[in-house]
N, C-alpha and C positions, 0 to 999 in steps of 0.2 A: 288349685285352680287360680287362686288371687295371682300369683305371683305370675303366672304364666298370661294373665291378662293386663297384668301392669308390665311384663318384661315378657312379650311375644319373642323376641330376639337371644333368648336365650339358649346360650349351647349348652351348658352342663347343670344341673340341678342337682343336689343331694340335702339330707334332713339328718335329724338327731335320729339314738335311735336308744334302745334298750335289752335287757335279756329277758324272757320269759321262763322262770325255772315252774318247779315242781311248787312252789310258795306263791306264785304271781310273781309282779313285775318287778324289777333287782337292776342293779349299776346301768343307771341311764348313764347315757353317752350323751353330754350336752357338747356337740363340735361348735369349732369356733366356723366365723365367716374366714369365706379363700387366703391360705398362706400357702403360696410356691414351697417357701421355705419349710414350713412344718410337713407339706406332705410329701417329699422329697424322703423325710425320715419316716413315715409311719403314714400310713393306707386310712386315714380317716375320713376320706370319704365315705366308703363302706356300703352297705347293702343297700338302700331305697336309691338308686339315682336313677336322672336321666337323663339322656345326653339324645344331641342330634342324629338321626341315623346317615345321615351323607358324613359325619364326624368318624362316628363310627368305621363306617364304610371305608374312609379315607384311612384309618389308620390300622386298615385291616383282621377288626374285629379281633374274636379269643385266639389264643394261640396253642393249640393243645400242649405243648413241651413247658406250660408252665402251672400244669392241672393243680389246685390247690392258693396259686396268686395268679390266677387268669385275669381278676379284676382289677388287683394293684400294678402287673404288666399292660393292660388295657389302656388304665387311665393315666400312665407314665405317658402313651403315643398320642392319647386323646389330649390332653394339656396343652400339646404343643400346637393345636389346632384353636383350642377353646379358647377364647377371647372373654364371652361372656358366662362368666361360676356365678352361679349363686346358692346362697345354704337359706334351706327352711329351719329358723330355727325352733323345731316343735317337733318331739319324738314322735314321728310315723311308720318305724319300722320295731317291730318284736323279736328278736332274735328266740327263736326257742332250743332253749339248753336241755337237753336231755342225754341220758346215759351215755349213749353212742355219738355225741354227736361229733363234730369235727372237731372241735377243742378236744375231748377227750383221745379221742382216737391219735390226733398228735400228742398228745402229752404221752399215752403208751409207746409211740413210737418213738420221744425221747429219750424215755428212761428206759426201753431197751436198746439203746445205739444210736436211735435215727438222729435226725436234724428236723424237726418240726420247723421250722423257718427255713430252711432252704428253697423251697421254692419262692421265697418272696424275695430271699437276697439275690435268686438267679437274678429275680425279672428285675433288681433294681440295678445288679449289677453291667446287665447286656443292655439297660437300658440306659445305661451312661453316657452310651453315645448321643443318645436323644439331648441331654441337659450339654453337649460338645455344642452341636447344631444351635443350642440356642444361648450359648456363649457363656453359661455357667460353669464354675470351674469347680466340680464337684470332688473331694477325696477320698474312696470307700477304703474303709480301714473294716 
């Protein structure tokens, strides 16, 4: 709440965050403050954010065709809107790890054939055009 009464004007907000196993609490994620450049390679934003909802709106919310990186496809369109990011830097979100969870369930789906990252490389790849529009000369290898 501090943050949003010192910065009303904020488009995107996201925190630190952590895993919640079977032990208690494991590999906190301390994110840095907004780098274009670092999240261009890797979705650190992550779980607790929040964003404007005419932002949202404007860049046309989840996209089902990319179930599994809906969030990192999201916030590739939402970026190009956001002006004002800011990171809470204080872990408010728990990931909780458990047997089934989505890591795991991709990691089986690796080591029998799949591609556990492919939906994220879709969304960063179709979203290349996004970073054209905004004059970044991106090279996906």
């Amino acid at each position: 709440m501090k943050l949003l009464q010192t910065h009303p004007d904020a488009d995107l907000i996201y925190s630190d965050e952590d895993k919640l196993g079977e032990d208690g609490f494991e590999a906190p994620l301390f994110k840095p403050d907004w780098s274009p450049d670092f999240f261009l390679s890797y979705n650190y934003v992550g779980h607790l954010t929040a964003v404007r909802r005419d932002i949202v709106q404007k860049a046309g919310g989840f996209r089902s065709q990319f179930d599994s990186a809906q969030d990192y496809d999201l916030f590739f369109r939402v970026i190009e809107q956001a002006k004002r990011i800011h990171h809470i830097p204080r872990i408010l979100y728990h990931w909780r790890r458990s047997e089934r969870s989505e890591f795991i369930i991709s990691l089986e789906s690796c080591i029998i054939g799949g591609d556990p990252k492919a939906p994220a490389r879709s969304a960063f790849v179709k979203n290349r055009n996004n970073s054209k529009r905004r004059g970044s000369r991106l090279k996906i290898t």
